[in-house]
Every structure is written in structure tokens, then in C-alpha cells.
mmCIF file of the C-alpha atoms, coordinates in Angstrom:
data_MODEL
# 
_entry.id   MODEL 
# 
loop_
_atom_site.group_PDB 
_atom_site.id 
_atom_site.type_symbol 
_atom_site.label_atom_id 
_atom_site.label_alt_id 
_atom_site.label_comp_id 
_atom_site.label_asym_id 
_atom_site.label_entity_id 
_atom_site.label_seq_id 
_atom_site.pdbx_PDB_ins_code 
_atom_site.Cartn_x 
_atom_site.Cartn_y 
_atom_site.Cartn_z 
_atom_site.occupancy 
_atom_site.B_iso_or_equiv 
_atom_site.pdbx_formal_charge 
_atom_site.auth_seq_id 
_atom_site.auth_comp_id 
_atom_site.auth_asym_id 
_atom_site.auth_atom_id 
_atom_site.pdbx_PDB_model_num 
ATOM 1  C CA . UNK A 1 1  ? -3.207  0.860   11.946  1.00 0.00 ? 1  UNK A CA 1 
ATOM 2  C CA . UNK A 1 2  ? -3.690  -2.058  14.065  1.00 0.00 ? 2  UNK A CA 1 
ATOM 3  C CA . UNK A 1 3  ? -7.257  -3.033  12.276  1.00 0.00 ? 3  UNK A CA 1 
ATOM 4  C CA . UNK A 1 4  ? -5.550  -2.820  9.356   1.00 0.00 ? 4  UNK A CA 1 
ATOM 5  C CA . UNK A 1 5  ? -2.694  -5.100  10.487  1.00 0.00 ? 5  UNK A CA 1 
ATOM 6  C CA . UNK A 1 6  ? -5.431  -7.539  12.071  1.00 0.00 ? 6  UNK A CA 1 
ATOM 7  C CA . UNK A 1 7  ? -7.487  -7.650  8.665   1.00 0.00 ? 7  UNK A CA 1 
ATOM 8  C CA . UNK A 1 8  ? -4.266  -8.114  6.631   1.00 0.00 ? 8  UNK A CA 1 
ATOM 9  C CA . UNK A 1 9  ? -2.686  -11.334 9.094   1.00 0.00 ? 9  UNK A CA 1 
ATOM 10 C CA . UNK A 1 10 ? -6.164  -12.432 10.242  1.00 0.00 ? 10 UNK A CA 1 
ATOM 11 C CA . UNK A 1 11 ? -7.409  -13.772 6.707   1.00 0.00 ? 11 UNK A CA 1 
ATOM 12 C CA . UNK A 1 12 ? -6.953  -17.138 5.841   1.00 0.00 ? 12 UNK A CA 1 
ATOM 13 C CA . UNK A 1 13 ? -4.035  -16.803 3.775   1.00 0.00 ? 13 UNK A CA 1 
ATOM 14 C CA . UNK A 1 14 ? -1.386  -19.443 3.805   1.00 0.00 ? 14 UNK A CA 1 
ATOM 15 C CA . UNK A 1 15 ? 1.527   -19.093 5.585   1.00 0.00 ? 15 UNK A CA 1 
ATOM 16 C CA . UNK A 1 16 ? 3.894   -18.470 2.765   1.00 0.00 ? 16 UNK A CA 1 
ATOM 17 C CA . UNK A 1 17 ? 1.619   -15.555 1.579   1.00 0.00 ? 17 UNK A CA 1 
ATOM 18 C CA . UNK A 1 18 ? 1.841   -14.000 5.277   1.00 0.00 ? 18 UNK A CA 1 
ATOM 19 C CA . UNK A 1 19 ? 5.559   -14.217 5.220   1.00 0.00 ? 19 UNK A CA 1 
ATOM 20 C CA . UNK A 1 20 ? 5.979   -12.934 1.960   1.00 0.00 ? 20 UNK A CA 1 
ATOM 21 C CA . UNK A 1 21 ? 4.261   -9.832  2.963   1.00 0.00 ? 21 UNK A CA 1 
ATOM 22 C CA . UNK A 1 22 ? 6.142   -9.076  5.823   1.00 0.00 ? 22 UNK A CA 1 
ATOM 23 C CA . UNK A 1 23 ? 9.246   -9.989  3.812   1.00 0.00 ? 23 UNK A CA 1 
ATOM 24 C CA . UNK A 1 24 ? 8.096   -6.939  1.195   1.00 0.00 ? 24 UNK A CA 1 
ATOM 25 C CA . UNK A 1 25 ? 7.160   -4.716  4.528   1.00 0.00 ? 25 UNK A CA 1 
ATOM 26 C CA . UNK A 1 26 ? 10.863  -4.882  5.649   1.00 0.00 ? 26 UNK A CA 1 
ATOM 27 C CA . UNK A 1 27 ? 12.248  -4.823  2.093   1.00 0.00 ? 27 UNK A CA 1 
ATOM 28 C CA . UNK A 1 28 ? 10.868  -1.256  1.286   1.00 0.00 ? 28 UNK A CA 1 
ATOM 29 C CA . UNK A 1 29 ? 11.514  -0.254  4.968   1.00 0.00 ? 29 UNK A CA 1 
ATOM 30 C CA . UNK A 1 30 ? 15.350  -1.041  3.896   1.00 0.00 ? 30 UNK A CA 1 
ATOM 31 C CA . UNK A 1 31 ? 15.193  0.857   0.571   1.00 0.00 ? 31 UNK A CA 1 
ATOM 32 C CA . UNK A 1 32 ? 13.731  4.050   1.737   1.00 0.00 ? 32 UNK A CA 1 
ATOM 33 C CA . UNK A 1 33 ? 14.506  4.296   5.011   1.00 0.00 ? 33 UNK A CA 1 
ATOM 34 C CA . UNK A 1 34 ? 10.807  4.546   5.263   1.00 0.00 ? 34 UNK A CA 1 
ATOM 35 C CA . UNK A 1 35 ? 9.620   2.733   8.810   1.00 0.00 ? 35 UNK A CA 1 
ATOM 36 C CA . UNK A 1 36 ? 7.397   -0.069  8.449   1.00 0.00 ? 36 UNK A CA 1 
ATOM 37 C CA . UNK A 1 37 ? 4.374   2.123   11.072  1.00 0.00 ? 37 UNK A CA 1 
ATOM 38 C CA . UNK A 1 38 ? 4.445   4.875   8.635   1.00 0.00 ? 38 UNK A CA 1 
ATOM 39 C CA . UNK A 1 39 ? 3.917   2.857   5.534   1.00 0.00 ? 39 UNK A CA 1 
ATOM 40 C CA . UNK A 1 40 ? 0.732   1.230   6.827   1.00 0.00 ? 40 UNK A CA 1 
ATOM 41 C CA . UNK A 1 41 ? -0.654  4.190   8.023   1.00 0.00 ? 41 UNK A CA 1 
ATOM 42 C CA . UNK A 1 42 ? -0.262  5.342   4.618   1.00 0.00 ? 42 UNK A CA 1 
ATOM 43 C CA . UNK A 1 43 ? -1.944  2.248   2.813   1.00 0.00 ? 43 UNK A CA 1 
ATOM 44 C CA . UNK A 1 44 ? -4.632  2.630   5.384   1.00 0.00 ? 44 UNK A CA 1 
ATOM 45 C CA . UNK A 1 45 ? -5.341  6.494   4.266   1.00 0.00 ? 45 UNK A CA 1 
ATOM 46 C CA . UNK A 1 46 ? -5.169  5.669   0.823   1.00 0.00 ? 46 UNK A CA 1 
ATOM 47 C CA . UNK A 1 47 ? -7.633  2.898   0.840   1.00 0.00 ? 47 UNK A CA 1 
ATOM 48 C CA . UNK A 1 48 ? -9.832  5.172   2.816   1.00 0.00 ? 48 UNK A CA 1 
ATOM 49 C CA . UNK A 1 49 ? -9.805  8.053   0.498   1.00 0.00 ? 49 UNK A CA 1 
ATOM 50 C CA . UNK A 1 50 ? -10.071 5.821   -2.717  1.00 0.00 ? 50 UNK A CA 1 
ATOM 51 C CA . UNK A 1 51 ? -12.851 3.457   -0.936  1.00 0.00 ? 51 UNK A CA 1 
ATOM 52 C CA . UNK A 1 52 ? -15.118 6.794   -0.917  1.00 0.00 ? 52 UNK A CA 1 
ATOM 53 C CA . UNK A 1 53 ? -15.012 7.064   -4.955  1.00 0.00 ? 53 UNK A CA 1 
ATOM 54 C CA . UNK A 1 54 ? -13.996 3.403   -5.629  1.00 0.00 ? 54 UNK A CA 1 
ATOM 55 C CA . UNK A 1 55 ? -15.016 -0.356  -4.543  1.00 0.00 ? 55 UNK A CA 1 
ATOM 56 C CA . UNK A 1 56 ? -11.118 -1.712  -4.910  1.00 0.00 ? 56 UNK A CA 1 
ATOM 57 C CA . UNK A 1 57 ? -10.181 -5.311  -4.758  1.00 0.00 ? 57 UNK A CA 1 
ATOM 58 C CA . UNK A 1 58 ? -7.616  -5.104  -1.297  1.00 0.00 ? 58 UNK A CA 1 
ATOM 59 C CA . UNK A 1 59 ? -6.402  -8.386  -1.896  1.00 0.00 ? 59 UNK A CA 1 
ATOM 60 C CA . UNK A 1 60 ? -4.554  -7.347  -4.971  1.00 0.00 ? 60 UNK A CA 1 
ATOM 61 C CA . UNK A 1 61 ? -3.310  -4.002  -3.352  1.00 0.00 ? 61 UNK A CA 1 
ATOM 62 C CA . UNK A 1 62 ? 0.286   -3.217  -3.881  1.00 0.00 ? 62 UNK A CA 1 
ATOM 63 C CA . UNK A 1 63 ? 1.759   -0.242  -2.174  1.00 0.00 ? 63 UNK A CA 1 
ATOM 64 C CA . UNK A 1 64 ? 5.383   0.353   -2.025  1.00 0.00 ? 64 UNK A CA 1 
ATOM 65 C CA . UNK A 1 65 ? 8.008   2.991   -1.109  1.00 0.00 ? 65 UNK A CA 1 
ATOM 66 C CA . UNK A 1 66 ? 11.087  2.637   -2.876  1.00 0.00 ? 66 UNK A CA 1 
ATOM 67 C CA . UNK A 1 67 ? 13.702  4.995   -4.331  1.00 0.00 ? 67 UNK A CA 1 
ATOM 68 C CA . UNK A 1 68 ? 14.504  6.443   -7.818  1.00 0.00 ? 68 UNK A CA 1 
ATOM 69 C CA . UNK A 1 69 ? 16.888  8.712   -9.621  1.00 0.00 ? 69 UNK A CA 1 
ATOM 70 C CA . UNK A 1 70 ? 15.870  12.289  -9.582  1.00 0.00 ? 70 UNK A CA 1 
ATOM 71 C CA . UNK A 1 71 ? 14.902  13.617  -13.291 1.00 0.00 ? 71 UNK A CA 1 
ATOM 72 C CA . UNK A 1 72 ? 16.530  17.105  -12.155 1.00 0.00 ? 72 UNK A CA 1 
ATOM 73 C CA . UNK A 1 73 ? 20.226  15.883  -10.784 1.00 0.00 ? 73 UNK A CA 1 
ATOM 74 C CA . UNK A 1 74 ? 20.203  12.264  -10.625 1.00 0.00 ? 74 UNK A CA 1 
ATOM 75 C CA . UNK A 1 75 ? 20.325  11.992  -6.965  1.00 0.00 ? 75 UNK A CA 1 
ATOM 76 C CA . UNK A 1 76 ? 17.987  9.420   -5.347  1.00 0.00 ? 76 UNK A CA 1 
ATOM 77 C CA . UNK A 1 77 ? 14.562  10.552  -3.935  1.00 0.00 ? 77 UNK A CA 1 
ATOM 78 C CA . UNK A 1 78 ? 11.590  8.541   -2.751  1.00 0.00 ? 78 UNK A CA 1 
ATOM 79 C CA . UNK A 1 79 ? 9.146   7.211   -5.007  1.00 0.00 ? 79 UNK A CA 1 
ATOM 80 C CA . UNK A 1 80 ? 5.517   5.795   -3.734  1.00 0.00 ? 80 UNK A CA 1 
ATOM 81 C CA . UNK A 1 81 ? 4.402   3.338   -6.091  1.00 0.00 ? 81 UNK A CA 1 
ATOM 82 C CA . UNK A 1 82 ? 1.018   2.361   -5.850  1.00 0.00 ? 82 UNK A CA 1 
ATOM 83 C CA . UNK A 1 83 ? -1.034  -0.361  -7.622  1.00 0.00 ? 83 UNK A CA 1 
ATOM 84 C CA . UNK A 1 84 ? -4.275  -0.458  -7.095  1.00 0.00 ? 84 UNK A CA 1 
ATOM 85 C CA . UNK A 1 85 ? -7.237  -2.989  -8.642  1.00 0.00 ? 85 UNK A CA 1 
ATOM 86 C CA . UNK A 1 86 ? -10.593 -0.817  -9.229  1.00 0.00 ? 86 UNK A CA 1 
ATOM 87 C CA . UNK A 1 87 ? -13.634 -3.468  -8.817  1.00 0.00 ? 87 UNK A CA 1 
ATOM 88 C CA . UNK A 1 88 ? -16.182 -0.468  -9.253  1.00 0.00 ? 88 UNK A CA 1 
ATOM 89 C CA . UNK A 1 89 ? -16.637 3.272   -9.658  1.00 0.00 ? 89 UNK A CA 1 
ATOM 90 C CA . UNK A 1 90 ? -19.173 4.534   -6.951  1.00 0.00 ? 90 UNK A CA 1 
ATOM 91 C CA . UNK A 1 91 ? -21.395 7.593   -8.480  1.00 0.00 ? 91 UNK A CA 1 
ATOM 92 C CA . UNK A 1 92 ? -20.839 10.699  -7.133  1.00 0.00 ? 92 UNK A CA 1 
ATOM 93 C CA . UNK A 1 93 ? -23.723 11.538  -4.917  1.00 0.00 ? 93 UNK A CA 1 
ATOM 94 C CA . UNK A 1 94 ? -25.329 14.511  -7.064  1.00 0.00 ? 94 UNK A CA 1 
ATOM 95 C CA . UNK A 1 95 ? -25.996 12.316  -9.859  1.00 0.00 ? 95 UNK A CA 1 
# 
């Protein structure tokens, strides 16, 4: 978690880009009642799994926890929303 919070803060990204995503961090932590630890663990499993079949473009990741109305009774549940750019699709190794 803490390489991943390094390599997010760390780049050279202007200062309005850095607080808007720690803005968006505490935004979904608010909606879901989803803590803002979890959440990066999270985007740093997915991007792990995917980066084995996948070269993705991390700069244009969007992960987010929100909520939504439940098909079955209306009630609000969680909803992980993920948007993810796909630069390249590694081959599988048996081809």
C-alpha cells in the first residue's frame, strides 16, 4: 500500500491533480463507508492481477466505491466501479 501511495504522490503531477485525488479518496470513503486503507489495497490487487494479462495505462485508472439501489428491493448496496485503460493484451504463455 505504501509503494503504491509513494508512486501515486511521488510523480510529477501538479498540485491541483494531487489534491483532486485525495479529494475523490475521501469522497468515496464518505459514500460507502468504505475506509480510504482498504480502497487502495484494493486498486493495488487489481492492478496486480490485471498487469499479469494486461499492460494498462495507470495514469488513467479510475477506481471507485460508491453506492447504488439494489435491483432486488431497492435498498442501497455497494457498487465497485472500475475503469480501466488497456494499453496491451500480453499473450498467454502457451501460445
Amino acid at each position: 500500500m505504501v509503494e503504491f501511495l509513494t508512486r501515486l504522490f511521488s510523480r510529477k503531477q501538479p498540485s491541483k491533480d494531487i489534491a483532486k485525488d485525495r479529494l475523490k479518496l475521501v469522497l468515496i470513503h464518505d459514500r460507502a463507508n468504505c475506509s480510504t486503507q482498504l480502497l487502495e489495497i484494493l486498486k493495488t490487487d487489481i492492478i496486480k492481477v490485471i498487469s499479469n494479462y494486461m499492460e494498462i495505462d495507470e495514469d488513467g485508472l479510475d477506481i471507485q466505491i460508491s453506492t447504488a439501489p439494489s435491483e432486488t428491493d431497492g435498498n442501497a448496496v455497494p457498487m465497485l466501479y472500475a475503469n480501466i485503460p488497456i494499453k496491451n493484451i500480453r499473450k498467454a504463455q502457451g501460445q
